[in-house]
C-alpha positions as CSV (number, residue, x, y, z in Angstrom):
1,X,16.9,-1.8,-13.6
2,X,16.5,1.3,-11.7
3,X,17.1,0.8,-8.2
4,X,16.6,3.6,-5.4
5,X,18.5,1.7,-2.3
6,X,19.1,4.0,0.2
7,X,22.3,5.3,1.1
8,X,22.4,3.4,4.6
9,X,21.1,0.2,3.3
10,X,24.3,-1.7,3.3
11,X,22.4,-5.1,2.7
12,X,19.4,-5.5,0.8
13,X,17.5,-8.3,-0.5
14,X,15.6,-8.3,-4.3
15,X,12.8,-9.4,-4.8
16,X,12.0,-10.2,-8.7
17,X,8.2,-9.3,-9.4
18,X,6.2,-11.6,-11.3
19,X,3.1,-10.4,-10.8
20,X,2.2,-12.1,-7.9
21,X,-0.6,-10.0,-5.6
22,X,1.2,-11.0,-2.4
23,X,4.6,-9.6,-4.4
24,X,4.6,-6.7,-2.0
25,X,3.5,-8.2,1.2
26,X,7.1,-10.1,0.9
27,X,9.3,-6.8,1.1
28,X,7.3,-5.5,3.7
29,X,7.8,-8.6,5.7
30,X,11.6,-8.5,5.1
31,X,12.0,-5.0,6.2
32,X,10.1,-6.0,9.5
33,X,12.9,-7.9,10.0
34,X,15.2,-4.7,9.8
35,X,16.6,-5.6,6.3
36,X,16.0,-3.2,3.4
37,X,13.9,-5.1,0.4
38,X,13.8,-3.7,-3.1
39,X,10.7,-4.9,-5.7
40,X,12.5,-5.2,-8.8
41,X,11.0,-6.2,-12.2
42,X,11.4,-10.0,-13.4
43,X,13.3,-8.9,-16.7
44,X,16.5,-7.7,-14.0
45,X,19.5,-9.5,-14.9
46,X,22.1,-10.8,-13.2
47,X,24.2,-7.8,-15.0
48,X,22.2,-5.1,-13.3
49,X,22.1,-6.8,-9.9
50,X,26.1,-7.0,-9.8
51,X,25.8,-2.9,-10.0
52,X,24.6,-3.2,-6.4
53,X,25.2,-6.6,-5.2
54,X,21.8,-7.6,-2.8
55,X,22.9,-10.5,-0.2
56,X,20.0,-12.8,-1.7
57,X,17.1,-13.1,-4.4
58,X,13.6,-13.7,-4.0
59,X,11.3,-15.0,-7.2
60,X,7.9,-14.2,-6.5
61,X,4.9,-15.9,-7.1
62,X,3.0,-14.9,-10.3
63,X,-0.6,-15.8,-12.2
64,X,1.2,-16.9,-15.4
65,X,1.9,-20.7,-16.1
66,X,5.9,-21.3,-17.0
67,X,4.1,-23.1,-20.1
68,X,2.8,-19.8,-21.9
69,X,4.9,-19.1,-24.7
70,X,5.0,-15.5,-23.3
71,X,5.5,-16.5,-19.6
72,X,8.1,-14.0,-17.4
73,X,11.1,-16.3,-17.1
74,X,14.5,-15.3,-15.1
75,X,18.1,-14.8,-16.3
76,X,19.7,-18.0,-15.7
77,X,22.9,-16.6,-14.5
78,X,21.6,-15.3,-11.2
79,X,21.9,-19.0,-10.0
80,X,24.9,-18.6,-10.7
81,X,26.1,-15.3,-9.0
82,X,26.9,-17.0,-5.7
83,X,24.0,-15.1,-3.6
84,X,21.0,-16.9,-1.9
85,X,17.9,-17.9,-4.2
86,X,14.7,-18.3,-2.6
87,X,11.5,-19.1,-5.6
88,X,8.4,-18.9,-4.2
89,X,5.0,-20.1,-6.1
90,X,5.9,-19.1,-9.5
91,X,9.2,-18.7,-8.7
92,X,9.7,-22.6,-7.4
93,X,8.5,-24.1,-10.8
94,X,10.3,-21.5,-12.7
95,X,13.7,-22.3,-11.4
96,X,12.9,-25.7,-11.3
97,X,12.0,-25.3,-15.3
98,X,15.3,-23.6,-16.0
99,X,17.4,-25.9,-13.8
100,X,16.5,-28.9,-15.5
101,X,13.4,-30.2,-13.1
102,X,10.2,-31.0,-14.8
103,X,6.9,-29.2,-13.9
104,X,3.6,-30.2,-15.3
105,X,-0.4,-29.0,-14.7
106,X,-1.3,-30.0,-11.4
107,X,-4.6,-32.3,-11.4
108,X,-5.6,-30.3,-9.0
109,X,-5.7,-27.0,-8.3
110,X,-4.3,-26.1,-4.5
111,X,-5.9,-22.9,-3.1
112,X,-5.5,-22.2,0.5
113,X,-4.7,-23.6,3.3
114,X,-3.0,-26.7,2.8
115,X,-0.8,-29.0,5.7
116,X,2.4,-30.3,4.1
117,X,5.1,-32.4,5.9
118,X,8.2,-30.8,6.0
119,X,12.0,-32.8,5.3
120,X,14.9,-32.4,7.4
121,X,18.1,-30.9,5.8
122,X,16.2,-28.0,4.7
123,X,17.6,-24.4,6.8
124,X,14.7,-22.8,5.5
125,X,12.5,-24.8,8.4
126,X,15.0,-24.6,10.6
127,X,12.7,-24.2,14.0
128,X,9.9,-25.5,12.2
129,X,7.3,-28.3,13.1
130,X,7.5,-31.4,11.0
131,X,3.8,-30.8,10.1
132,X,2.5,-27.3,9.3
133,X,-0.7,-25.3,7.4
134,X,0.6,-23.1,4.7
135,X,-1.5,-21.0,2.0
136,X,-1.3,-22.2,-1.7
137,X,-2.4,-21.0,-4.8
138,X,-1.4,-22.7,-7.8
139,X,-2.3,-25.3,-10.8
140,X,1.0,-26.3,-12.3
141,X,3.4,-28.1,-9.7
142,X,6.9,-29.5,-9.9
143,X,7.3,-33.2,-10.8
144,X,10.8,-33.8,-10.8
145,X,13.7,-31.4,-9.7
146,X,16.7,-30.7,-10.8
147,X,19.9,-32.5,-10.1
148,X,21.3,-32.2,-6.9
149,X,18.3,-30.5,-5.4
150,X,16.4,-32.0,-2.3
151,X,12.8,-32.8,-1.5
152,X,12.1,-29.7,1.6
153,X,8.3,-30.5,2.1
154,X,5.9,-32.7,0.7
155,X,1.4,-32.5,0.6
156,X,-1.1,-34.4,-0.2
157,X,-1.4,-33.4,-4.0
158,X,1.8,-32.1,-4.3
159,X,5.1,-34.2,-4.1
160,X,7.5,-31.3,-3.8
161,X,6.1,-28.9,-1.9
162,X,9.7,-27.3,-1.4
163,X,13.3,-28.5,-3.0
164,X,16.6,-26.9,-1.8
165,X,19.9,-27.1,-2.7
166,X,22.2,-26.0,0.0
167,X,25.3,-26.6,-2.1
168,X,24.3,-23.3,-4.5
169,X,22.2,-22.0,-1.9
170,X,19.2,-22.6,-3.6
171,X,16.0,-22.5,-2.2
172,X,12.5,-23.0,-3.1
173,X,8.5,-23.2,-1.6
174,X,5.2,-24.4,-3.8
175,X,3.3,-21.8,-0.7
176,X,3.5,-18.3,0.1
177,X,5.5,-17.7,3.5
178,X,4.7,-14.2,3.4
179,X,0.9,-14.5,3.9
180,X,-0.9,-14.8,7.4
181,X,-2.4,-17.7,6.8
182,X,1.2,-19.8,6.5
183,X,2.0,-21.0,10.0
184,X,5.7,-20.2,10.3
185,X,5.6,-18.2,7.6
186,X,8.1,-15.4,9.0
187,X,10.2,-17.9,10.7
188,X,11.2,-19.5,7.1
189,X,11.2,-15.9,5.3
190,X,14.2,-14.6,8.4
191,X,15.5,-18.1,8.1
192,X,16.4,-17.5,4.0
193,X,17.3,-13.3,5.1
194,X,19.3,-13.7,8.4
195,X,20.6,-17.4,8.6
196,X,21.3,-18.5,4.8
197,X,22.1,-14.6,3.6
198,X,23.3,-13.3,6.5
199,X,21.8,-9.9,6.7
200,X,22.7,-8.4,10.0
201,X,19.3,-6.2,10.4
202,X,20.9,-2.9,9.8
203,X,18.2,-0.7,8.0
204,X,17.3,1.8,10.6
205,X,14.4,4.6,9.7
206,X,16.3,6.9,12.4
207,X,19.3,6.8,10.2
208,X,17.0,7.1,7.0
209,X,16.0,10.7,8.2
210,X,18.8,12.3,8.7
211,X,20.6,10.8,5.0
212,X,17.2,12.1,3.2
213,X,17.2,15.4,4.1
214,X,21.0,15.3,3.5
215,X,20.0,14.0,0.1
216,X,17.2,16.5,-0.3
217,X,19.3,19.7,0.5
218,X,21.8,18.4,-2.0
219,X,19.2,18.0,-4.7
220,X,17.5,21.1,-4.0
221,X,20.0,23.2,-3.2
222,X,19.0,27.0,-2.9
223,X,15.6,26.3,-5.0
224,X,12.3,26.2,-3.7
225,X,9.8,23.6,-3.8
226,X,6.0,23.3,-3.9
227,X,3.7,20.5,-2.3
228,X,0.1,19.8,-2.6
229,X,-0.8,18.7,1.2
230,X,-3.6,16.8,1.3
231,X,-3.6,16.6,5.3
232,X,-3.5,12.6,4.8
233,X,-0.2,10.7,7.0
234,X,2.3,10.8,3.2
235,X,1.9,14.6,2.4
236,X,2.4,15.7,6.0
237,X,5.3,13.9,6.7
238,X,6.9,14.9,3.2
239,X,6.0,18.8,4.0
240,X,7.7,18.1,8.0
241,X,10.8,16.6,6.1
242,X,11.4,19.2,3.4
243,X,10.7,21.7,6.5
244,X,13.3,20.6,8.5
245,X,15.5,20.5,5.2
246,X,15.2,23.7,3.4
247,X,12.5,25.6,5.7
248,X,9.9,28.4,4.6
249,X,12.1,27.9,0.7
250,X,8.8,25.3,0.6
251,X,5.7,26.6,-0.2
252,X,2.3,24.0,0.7
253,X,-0.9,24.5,-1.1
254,X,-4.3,22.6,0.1
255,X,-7.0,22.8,-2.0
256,X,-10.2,23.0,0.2
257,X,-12.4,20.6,-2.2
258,X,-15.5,21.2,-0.2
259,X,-15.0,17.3,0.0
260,X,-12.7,16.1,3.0
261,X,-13.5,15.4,6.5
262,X,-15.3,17.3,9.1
263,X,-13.6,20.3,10.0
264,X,-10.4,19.5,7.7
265,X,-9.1,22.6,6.5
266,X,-9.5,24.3,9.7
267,X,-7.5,21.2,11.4
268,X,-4.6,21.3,8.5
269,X,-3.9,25.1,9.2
270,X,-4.0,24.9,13.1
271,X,-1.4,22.3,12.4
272,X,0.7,22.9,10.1
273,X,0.6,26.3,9.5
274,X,0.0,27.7,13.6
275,X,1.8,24.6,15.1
276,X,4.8,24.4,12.7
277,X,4.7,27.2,11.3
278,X,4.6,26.4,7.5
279,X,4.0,28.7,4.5
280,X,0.3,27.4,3.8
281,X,-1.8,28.4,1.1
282,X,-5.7,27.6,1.7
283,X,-7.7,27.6,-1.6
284,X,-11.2,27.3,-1.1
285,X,-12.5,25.7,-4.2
286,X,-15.6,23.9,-2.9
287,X,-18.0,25.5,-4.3
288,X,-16.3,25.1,-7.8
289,X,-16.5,21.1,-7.3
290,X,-20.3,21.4,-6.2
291,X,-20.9,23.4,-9.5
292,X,-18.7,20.8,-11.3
293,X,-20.6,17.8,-9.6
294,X,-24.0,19.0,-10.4
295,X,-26.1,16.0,-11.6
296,X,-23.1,13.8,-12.8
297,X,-23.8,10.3,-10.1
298,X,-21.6,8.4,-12.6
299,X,-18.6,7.1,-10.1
300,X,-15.7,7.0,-12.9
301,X,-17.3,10.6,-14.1
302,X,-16.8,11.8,-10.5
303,X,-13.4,11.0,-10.2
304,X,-12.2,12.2,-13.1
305,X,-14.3,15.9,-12.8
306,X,-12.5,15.9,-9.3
307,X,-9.2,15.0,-10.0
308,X,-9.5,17.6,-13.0
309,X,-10.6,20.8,-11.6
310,X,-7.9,19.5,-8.4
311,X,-5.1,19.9,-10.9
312,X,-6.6,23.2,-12.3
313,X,-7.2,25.0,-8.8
314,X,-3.8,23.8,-7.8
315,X,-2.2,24.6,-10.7
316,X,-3.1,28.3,-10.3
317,X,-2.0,28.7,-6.9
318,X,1.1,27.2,-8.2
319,X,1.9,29.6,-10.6
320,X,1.9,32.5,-7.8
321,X,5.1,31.0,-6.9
322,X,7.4,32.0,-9.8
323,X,10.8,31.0,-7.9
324,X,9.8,27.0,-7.5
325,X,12.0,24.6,-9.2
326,X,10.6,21.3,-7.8
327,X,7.1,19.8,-6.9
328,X,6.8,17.5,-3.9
329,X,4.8,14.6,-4.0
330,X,3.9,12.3,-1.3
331,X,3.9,9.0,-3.6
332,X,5.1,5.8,-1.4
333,X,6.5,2.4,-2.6
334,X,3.3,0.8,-3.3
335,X,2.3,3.9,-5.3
336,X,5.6,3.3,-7.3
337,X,4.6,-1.1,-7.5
338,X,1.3,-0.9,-8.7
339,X,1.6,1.9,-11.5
340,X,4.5,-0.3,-13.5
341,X,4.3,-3.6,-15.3
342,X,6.1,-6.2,-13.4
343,X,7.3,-7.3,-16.9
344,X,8.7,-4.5,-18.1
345,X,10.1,-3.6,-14.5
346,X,10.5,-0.2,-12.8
347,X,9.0,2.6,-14.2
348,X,8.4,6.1,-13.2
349,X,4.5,6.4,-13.6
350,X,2.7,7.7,-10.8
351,X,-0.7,6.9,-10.1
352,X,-2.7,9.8,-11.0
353,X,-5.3,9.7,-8.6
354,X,-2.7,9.6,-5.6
355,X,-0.5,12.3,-7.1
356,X,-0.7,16.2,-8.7
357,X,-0.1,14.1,-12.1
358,X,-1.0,16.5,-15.5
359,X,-0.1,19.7,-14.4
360,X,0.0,22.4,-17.8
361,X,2.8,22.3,-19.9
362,X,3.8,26.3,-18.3
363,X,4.6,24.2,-14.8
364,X,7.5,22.9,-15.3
365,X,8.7,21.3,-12.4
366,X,11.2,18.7,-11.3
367,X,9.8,16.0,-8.7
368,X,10.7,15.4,-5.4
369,X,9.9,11.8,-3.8
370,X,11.3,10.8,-0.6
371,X,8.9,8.6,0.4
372,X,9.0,6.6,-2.7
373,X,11.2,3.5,-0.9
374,X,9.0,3.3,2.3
375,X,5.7,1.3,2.6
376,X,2.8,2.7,4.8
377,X,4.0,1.7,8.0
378,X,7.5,2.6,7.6
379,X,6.3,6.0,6.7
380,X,4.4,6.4,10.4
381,X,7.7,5.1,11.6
382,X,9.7,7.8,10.0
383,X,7.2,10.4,11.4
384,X,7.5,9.6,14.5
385,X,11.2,9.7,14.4
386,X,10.5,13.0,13.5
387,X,8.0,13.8,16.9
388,X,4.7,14.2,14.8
389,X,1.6,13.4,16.7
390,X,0.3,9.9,16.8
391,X,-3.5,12.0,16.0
392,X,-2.0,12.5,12.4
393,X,-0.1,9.6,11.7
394,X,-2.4,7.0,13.0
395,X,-5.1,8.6,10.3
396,X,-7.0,5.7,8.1
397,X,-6.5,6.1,4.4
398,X,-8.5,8.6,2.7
399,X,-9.9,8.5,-1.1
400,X,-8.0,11.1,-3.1
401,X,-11.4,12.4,-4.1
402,X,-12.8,12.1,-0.8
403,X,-16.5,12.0,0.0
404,X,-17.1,12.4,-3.6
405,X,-17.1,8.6,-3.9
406,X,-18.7,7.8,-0.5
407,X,-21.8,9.7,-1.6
408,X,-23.9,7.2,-4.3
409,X,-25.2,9.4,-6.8
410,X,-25.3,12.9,-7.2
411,X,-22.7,15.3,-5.3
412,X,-24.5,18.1,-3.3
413,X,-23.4,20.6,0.0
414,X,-26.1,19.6,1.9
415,X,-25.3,15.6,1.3
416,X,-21.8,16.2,2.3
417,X,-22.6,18.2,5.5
418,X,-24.8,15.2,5.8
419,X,-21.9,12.3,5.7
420,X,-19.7,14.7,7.2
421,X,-21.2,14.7,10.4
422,X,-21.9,11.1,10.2
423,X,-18.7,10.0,9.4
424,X,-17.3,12.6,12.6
425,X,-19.5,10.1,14.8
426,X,-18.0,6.8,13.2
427,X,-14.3,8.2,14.2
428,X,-15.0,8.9,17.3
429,X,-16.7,5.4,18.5
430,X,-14.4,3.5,16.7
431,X,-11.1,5.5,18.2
432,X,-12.5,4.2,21.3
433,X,-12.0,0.4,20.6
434,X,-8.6,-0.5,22.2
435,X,-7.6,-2.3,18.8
436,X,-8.6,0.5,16.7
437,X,-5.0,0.9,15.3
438,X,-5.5,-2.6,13.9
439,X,-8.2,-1.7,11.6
440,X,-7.3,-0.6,8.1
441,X,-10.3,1.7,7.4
442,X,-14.0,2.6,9.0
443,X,-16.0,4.5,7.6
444,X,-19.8,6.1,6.6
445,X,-21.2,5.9,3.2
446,X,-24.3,7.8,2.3
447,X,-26.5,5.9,0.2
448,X,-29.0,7.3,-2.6
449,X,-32.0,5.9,-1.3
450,X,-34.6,7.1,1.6
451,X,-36.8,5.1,3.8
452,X,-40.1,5.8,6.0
453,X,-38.9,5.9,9.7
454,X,-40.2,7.3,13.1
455,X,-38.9,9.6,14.9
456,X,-41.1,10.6,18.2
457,X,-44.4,10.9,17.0
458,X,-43.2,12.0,13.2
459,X,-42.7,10.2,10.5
460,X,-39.7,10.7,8.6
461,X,-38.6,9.6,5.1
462,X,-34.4,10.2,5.4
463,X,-31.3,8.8,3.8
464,X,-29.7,5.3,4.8
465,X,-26.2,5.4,6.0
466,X,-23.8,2.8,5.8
467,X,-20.9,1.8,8.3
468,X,-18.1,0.2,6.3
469,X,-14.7,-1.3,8.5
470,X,-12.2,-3.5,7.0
471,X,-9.2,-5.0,7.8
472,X,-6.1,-5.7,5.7
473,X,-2.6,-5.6,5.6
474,X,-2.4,-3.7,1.9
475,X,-5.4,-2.6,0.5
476,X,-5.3,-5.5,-2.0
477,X,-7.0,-7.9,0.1
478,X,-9.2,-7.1,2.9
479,X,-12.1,-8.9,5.5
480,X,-14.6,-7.1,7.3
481,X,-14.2,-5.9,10.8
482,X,-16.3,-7.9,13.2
483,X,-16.8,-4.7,15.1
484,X,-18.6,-5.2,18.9
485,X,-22.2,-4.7,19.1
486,X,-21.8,-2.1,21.5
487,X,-19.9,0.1,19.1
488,X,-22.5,-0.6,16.2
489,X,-25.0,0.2,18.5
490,X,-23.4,3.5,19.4
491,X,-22.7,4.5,16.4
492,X,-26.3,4.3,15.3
493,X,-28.1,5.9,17.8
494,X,-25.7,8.6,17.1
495,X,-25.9,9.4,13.8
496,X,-29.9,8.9,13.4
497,X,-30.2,10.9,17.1
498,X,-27.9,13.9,16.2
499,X,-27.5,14.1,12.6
500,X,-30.5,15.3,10.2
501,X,-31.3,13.4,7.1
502,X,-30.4,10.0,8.1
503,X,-33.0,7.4,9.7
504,X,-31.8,4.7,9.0
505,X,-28.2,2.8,9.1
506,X,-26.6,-0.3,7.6
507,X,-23.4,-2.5,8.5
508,X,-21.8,-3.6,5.3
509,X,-20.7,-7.5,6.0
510,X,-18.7,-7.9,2.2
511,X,-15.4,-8.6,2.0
512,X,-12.5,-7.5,-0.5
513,X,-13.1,-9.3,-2.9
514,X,-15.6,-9.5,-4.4
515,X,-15.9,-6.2,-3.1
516,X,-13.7,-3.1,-3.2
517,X,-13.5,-1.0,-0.1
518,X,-14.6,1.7,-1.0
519,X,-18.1,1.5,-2.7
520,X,-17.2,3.9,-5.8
């Protein structure tokens, strides 16, 4: 196991990954509560968790069935290291298996919301309704549990919808707390972290600044570092950090893809290199990824030419700094959860698309990632600790390769200019909307097809442009925004009004899935 707890996280909790898509969303809920959470991978034993003793243990769910011969299973001994155990999903019937319960294929499947009648006894519902709706997802259920366990809850197809044992401080739930859609769901998730492990709520991001750029001058020393700033919420608040840590010894390098937002690298060196006064390096590359992106409209093909000529233009500006030891990246926790196998546990791949990942063998450079324990939110947090504008930090995600996959088809200047200038009118109706920092992500897309319109007397025959808004809590899952008429309506009188080449515009109603966000 290879754990990164920070060095003023006094009390954390693990949480053993099994696969399970919600895996994440039940750190994140624990640090809410102030408590640092750690993903670790299900093969962690007991052995490795004693290195760093966490105050409980979380199972999470997972797709697998505890009846494939190659199922994820757990080390039996961390029942037995005298810490809180909370299974959840997978989790539940896998302790239960390895604890001598019984657990069987469920009849029937239970997805979604389900009421279940919940058992006094249990300090897991402690403040909880007798009756409550929680979110399931699972075929195989628990039959019998083991000896000296408990029935907690109870639902219509399943006859233990939670077992504790308060003895071993053992705990267990058939649903997922940590989704929305579980009434109560937080209130049992703090009940297992503050009441039964008794984790004060010490992990403050304040405190988490000032011990990483500690950390960071200690690593770095009298070395220099190089960092590819995107101008997206990670990047800047890595290059403000290593600022304020070893000052102009960091050297930032945006690569001007021809491909970013309206106006984008004029904004990132007003900011960061006028405002804060940065060494910033500007390379205008765009129309090396036009050339590049000449009649390929293959999405995958697009991507990968993108990401490819990124690392090459970077690379050479890179290599005018002959001093740097390190290369910053801006990778996050998620970054670090999603590029491992949660059966193999932690590893140190970093998605390549997010990253300045296959840089040539003559750049030799050891990485800096201090971002890599926080999740998205904690991230903004830590910037504003630091006094960066809400304008950057409050920024929706951003596809590493930009408009490149919001434009179907072929890549050209004037079809950029084009979404450009339509997307610059969809931020600024949508900034409007008092919930706006509720919504993930709202974007314009320009699609490959034209239509016959009329515009005064004239006909036209223009490109349809599509509105895209989505809301989520990771990425993973997402619903779209039921934005108000008024603001639809805005948005397209706008665009078709004041931006050539579009006459028409859509509102894309799919949600994620069976859609993705973006549409490439």
């Amino acid at each position: 196991m290879n754990q990164t707890i920070p060095e003023n996280a006094r009390e954390w909790i693990a949480v053993l990954d099994y696969g399970s898509q919600y895996t994440q969303l039940i750190a994140r809920r624990i640090r809410e509560m102030s408590v640092y959470s750690e993903i670790v991978g299900c093969g962690t034993t007991a052995e490795d968790l004693r290195r760093n003793p966490p105050m409980g243990v979380i199972l999470s769910g997972g797709p697998n069935s505890v009846f494939e011969e190659d199922a994820p299973t757990v080390d039996p001994e961390i029942f037995e290291m005298g810490v809180p155990v909370l299974g959840i999903c997978y989790g539940m019937q896998l302790m239960s298996q390895r604890l001598g319960g019984k657990v069987v294929p469920g009849a029937e499947r239970e997805y979604g919301k389900m009421p279940i009648e919940v058992m006094p006894g249990n300090p897991l519902f402690d403040g909880v309704p007798s009756t409550i709706t929680v979110w399931m997802s699972h075929g195989d259920r628990v039959e019998a549990i083991p000896a000296n366990f408990e029935r907690g809850a109870v639902s219509a197809t399943c006859p233990f919808a939670a077992m504790f044992d308060n003895a071993r401080r053992l705990y267990a739930l058939q649903f997922h707390p940590e989704v929305v859609h579980s009434q109560y769901g937080s209130r049992i998730l703090e009940n297992f972290v503050r009441r039964i492990c008794g984790c004060s709520g010490s992990w403050d991001l304040g405190n988490w600044v000032d011990a990483t750029i500690r950390r960071l001058r200690e690593q770095i020393g009298e070395d220099e570092v190089v960092l590819g700033l995107s101008g997206g919420v990670d990047s800047s608040v890595v290059a403000v950090l290593l600022n304020r840590a070893i000052g102009r010894r960091l050297h930032c390098i945006y690569v001007d893809n021809g491909l970013g937002r309206y106006r984008e690298p004029e904004q990132v060196e007003e900011m960061f290199r006028k405002n804060i006064g940065l060494d910033l390096t500007v390379a205008r590359a765009a129309p090396r990824f036009y050339a590049a992106l000449k009649g390929v409209d293959e999405p995958e093909a697009k991507r990968k030419i993108i990401g490819r000529l990124f690392i090459d233009v970077f690379a050479e500006e890179a290599r005018r700094f002959k001093d740097c030891r390190y290369l910053a990246q801006g990778t996050i926790y998620p970054d670090v959860i999603e590029s491992r196998s949660p059966r193999k546990g932690p590893s140190q791949t970093i998605k390549s698309h997010h990253n300045v990942g296959g840089l040539p063998d003559d750049l030799k450079f050891e990485l800096v990632e201090p971002l890599r324990e926080l999740f998205k939110d904690e991230v903004r947090a830590v910037g504003r600790v630091m006094g960066m504008a809400d304008e950057l930090l409050d920024r929706q995600p951003f596809p590493g390769p930009g408009l490149g996959v919001r434009i179907l088809g072929e890549v050209t200047e004037e079809k950029v200019k084009i979404l450009q200038l339509a997307d610059l009118r969809v931020q600024e109706e949508v900034r409007k909307l008092p919930d706006y920092k509720t919504i993930w992500q709202t974007f314009a897309v320009l699609l490959p097809c034209r239509s016959v319109g009329v515009m005064g007397d004239q006909r036209t025959y223009e490109y349809t442009c599509a509105i895209r808004s989505v809301n989520s809590i990771d990425a993973m899952t997402a619903d779209w925004t039921r934005l108000p008429y008024d603001t639809l309506t805005r948005m397209s009188n706008r665009i078709i009004n004041e931006v050539r080449g579009i006459n028409r515009v859509v509102y894309d109603i799919s949600s994620k899935p069976p859609a993705t966000i973006e549409w490439e």
